[in-house]
C-alpha positions in Angstrom: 0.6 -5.4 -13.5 -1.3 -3.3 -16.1 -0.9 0.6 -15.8 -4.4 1.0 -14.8 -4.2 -1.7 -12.1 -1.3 0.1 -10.8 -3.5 3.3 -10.8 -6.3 1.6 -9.2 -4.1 0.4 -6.3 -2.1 3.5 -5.7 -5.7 5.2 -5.6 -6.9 3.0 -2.9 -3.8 3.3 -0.5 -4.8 6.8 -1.0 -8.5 6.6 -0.3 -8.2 5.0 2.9 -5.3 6.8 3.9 -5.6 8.7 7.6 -3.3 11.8 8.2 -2.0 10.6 11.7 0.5 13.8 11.4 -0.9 15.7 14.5 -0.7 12.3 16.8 2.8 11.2 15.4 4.7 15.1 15.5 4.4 14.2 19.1 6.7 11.0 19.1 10.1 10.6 19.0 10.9 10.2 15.5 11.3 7.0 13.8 10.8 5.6 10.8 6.5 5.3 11.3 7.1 9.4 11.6 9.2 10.0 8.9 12.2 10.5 11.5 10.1 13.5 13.3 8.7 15.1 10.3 5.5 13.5 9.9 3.9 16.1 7.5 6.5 14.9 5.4 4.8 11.7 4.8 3.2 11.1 1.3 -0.3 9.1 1.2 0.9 7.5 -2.7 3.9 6.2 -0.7 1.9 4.3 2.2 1.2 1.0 2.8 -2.1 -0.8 2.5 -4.5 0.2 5.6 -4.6 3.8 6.7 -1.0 4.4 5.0 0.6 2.8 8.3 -0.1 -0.9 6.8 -3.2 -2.9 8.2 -1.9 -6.7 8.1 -5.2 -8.3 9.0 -7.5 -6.5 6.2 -4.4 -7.1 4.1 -4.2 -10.9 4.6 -7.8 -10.9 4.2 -7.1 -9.0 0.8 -5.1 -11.9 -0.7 -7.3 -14.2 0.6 -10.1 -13.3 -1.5 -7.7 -12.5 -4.0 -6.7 -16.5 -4.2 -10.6 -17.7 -3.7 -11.6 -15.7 -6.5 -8.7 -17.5 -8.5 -7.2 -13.9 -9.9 -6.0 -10.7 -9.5 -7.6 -8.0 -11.9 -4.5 -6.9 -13.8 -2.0 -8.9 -13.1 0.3 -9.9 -16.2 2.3 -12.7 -16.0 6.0 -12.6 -18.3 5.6 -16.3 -19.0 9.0 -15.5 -20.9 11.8 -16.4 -18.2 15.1 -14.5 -19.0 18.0 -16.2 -21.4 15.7 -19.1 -22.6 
């Protein structure tokens, strides 16, 4: 992927990322509260959807991702290692 497709994507898992830190200090930590320390968590490190990962806008992500026929930055290595 280009550097400023990478950019673009990092900067919208950040946009639509919700601070859930006030409702998840109250669980028992886990992995989805950064093992009780929720503050801890880092919006550039989320998943897609609200940092927690959203698999149906996701899916629905790829899917218009394979109907438009591309993905805006993407580089292929056509080059495949020891040939």
């Amino acid at each position: 992927m280009s550097a400023q497709a990478e950019e673009r994507w990092t900067q919208t898992i950040v946009d639509f990322y919700a601070d859930g830190s006030s409702v998840l200090s109250a669980c028992t930590p886990s992995r989805i509260n950064n093992e009780g320390n929720p503050q801890g968590m880092n919006p550039r490190s989320g998943n897609y959807g609200r940092g927690l990962g959203d698999y149906f806008a996701y899916r629905e992500l790829l899917k218009k991702w394979l109907a438009d026929g591309e993905c805006e930055g993407l580089e292929l290595d056509t080059q495949i290692a020891g040939s």
